[in-house]
C-alpha positions, 0 to 999 in steps of 0.5 A, a space after each residue: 870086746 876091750 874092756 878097762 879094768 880099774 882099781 885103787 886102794 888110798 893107802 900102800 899096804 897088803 891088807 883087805 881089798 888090795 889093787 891085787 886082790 881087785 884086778 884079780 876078782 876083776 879078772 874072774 868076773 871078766 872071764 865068766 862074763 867077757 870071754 874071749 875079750 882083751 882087758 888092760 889094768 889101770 890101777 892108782 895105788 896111794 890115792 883118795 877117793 875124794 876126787 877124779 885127781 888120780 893119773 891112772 884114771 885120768 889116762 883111762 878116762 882119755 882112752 875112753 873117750 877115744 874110743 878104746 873101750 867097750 866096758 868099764 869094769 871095777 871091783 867096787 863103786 867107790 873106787 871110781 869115786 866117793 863125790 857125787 858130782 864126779 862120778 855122775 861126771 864119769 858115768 855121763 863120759 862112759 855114757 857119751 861113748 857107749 861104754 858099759 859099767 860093771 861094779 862086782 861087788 854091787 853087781 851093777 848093770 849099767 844097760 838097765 834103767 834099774 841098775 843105773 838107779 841104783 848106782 847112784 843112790 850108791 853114791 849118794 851114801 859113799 859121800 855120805 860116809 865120807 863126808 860123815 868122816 871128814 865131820 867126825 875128823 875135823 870135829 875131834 881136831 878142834 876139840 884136840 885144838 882146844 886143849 893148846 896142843 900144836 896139831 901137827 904140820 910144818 912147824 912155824 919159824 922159831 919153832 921145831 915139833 917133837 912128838 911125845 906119847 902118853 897114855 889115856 884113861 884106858 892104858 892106850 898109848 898116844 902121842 902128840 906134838 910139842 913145839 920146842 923153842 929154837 932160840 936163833 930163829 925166834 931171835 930173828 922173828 923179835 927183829 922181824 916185827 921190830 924193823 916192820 914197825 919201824 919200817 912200816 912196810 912189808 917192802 921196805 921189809 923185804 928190801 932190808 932181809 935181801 940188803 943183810 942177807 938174811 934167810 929163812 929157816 930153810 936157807 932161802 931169801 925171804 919173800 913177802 908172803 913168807 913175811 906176812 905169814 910170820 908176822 901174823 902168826 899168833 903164835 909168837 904173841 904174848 898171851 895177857 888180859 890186853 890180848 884177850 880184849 883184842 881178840 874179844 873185840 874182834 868177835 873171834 871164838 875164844 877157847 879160852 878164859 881170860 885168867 889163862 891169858 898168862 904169856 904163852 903164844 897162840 893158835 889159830 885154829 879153823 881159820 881157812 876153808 878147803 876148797 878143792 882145786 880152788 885156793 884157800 878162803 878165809 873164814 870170818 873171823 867169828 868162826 876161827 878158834 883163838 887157844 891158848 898154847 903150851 909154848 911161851 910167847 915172844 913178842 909183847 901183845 901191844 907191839 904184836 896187835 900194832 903190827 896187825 892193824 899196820 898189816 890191815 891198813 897198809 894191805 888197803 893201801 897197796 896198788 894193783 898190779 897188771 892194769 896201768 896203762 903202759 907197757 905191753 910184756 911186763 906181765 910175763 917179763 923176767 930178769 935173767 936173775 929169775 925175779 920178775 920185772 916191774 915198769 917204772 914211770 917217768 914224769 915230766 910236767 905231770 905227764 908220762 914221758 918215758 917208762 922202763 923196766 926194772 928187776 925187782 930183786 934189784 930194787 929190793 936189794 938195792 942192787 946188792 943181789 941183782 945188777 941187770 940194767 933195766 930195759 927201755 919199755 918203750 924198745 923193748 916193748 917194740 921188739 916184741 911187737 915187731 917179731 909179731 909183725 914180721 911172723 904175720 908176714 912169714 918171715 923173722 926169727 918168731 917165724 923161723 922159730 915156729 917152722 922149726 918146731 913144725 918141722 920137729 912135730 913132723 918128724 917127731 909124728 912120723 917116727 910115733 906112728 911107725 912105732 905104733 905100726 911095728 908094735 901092733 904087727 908084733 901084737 898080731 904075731 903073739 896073737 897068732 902064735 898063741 892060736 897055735 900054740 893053743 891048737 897044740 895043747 889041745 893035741 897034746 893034752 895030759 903030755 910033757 910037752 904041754 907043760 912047755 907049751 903053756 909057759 910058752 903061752 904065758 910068755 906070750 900073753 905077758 909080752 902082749 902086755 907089755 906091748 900094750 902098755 908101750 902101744 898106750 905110751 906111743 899113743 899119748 906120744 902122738 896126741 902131744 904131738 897133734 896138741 902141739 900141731 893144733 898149738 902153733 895153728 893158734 899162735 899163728 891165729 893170734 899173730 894174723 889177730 894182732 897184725 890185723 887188729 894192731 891199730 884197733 886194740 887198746 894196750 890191754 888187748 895187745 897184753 892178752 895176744 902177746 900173753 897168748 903167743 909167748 909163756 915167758 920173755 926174759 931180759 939179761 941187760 943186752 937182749 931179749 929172750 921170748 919162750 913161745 907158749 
């Protein structure tokens, strides 16, 4: 019987049910209960419980599914997970493969309809709790929010953050966060929301940071993302009566009273929701919290609200990318500068009579950072489809390329599985020669030599161990090298689909197979270098 032992603990400390501690009970439970059985550990050590995202536990789960195991053992129900939703997901893929779950601590038997019943009820209240925590968490942020205090985090352009203590009405010490001034950075962010007003464009913006050189806090080029963030940060913003009517037409939910308007910046608190492994939401704007900092404001509250509402008119304005009707790698296209490439329409009599590809660093900068040429789209867009058609014909350098890397996963196989072979007979070996050994303690039980012969024993079972652990390596080994066989099977199933379906597929079909056979296609000014997926 094999049996996986799992533990995790949120935190690195020493203290209370340690990963230790955990594999240890797990240990004497097995071997009261499994005796005779081979156990491995897989054990997450500084990660939460509010999700399945743990790399220990994703690598068991896989081996389960595999068949490797027979039994799941761990020392608590929340270390597997405190989610409803994924730990009745785990339980469902143990189930699927006929393996066992044992929780010590809760004493759960899975092979009984009871046990199954109560565990997850379990569950349901180690969400509860955690849930119940993350409420009282976030509820004692806002209302720290609502004093003005920065709560923490990167702190914005203009700023750093620098900790303070004090001590409460009960003699206990606290600290919190001051946002300090730093003068060149907030000298740039007055030019920031000065030339967008003049500009009227967060492009045209960008296009003059790259002309001037100008970089972020962190030394880098600004990108339009990191603009945008600047200038919609309240927290540079003069605080007056005309601010707070601003933000009391718009219906946000104002911490403060009009009278304590008086020049400070602002937070912004609550205004995104957590969504796991999803991207962040925003809220509506009545469930956002408008505060009133400790920190002086900069910009003028008429000038900042300007640019707010330029921001929202011209974000409305702004064109999609990606579904224009010419060109068919500008999707995954790429300046060898590193920026993307964007296709450019030439029109003659109203008509598109030629496109072609274009840096867009090189435009933003007006050269001055990037001076590739652009590419022909029409040229470079058939070079690409030509290697498709020559690869569907087995022959080309698309098609050299794939056998190549046949070639490598062959080779690549083979030399896994030998050492999978030389590692399971070494296994074998230990084995044996722990059974003899075993066999010799037992006929020189109480004697000198027994002392020797255990640390023999010992020595084994650890180099046993460690040749399990490698014996799991090789194998995620040769799954990669099966998942890249299965891979290249279905680039060449997009390849006999684009040379069969060429004259039927409009061009946004030709976009979705060429994406599917190639990850990225990069442009140096002479050629073109197309990286397969």
């Amino acid at each position: 019987m094999k049996i996986a032992i799992y533990s995790r603990k949120s935190k690195f400390t020493g203290k209370g049910d340690s990963v230790e501690n955990q594999i240890q009970m797990c240990r004497e439970y097995i071997n009261i209960h499994f005796p005779s059985s081979e156990s491995i550990v897989f054990e997450d050590e500084g990660f939460s419980g509010g999700n399945t995202d743990r790399p220990q536990f994703q690598k068991m789960m896989e081996s389960i599914k595999k068949g490797h195991f027979d039994v799941l053992v761990c020392y608590r129900l929340d270390r597997i997970s405190r989610s409803i939703v994924d730990f009745s997901s785990t339980m469902e893929v143990l189930e699927e493969n006929d393996v066992a779950f044992v929780s010590i601590k809760e004493q759960f038997d899975t092979s009984t309809p009871m046990g199954r019943a109560m565990m997850y009820i379990s569950s349901v209240f180690a969400q509860l709790e955690r849930e119940t925590i993350a409420e009282r968490i976030k509820d004692n942020m806002m209302r720290l929010a609502r004093t003005g205090r920065w709560l923490g985090g990167k702190a914005p352009t203009g700023f750093k953050g620098e900790r303070e203590s004090y001590f409460d009405d009960k003699m206990q010490k606290r600290s919190y966060t001051n946002l300090i001034p730093v003068e060149n950075e907030l000298e740039l962010v007055e030019i920031l929301f000065k030339k967008y007003l003049e500009f009227d464009s967060i492009s045209k913006l960008h296009s003059w940071t790259l002309e001037s050189n100008i970089k972020s806090k962190n030394g880098n080029d600004f990108d339009m993302a990191a603009l945008k963030i600047i200038l919609t940060n309240p927290v540079y913003v003069k605080s007056d009566d005309y601010l707070f009517e601003w933000f009391e037409s718009r219906e946000y939910d104002i911490a403060n009273k009009k009278d304590e308007y008086r020049g400070n910046g602002i937070f912004l608190y609550n205004k995104y929701q957590n969504r796991r492994n999803k991207a962040h939401k925003i809220k509506d704007i009545s469930e956002q919290v408008v505060v009133v900092g400790k920190h002086k404001g900069i910009i003028d509250s008429r000038k900042w609200a300007r640019v707010q509402e330029a921001l929202e008119k011209n974000s409305k304005k702004a064109p999609r990318t990606g579904t224009g009707e010419h060109g068919v790698i500008g999707p995954i296209l790429y300046c060898s500068c590193g920026s993307r490439m964007r296709i450019t329409l030439k029109y003659v009599g109203g008509e598109v009579k030629h496109y072609y590809y274009k840096c867009r660093r090189k435009e933003q900068s007006k050269g001055t950072r990037c001076n590739v040429k652009n590419a022909n789209g029409t040229d470079a867009d058939m070079i690409i489809e030509n290697a498709i058609k020559a690869a569907g014909k087995r022959k080309g350098p698309l098609w050299k390329q794939l056998k190549e890397q046949e070639k490598k996963t062959g080779k690549s196989g083979n030399k896994v599985e030998n050492q999978r072979e030389n590692i399971e007979s070494q296994i074998e070996k230990n084995k044996k020669s722990i059974e003899n050994l075993t066999m010799q303690l037992s006929e020189n039980q109480g004697s000198t030599a027994s002392t020797y012969i255990i640390q023999q024993i010992e020595t084994l079972d650890n180099q046993i161990n460690e040749l399990r652990k490698k014996l799991s390596s090789i194998e995620e080994e040769k799954d990669l090298s099966l998942l890249e066989e299965e891979n290249k099977k279905l680039i060449m199933q997009y390849i006999d689909i684009f040379n069969n379906s060429y004259d039927d597929l409009d061009i946004f079909g030709k976009r979705r197979v060429v994406q599917a056979i190639f990850k990225r296609i990069t442009w140096d000014g002479e050629h073109l270098d197309a990286q397969l997926r």
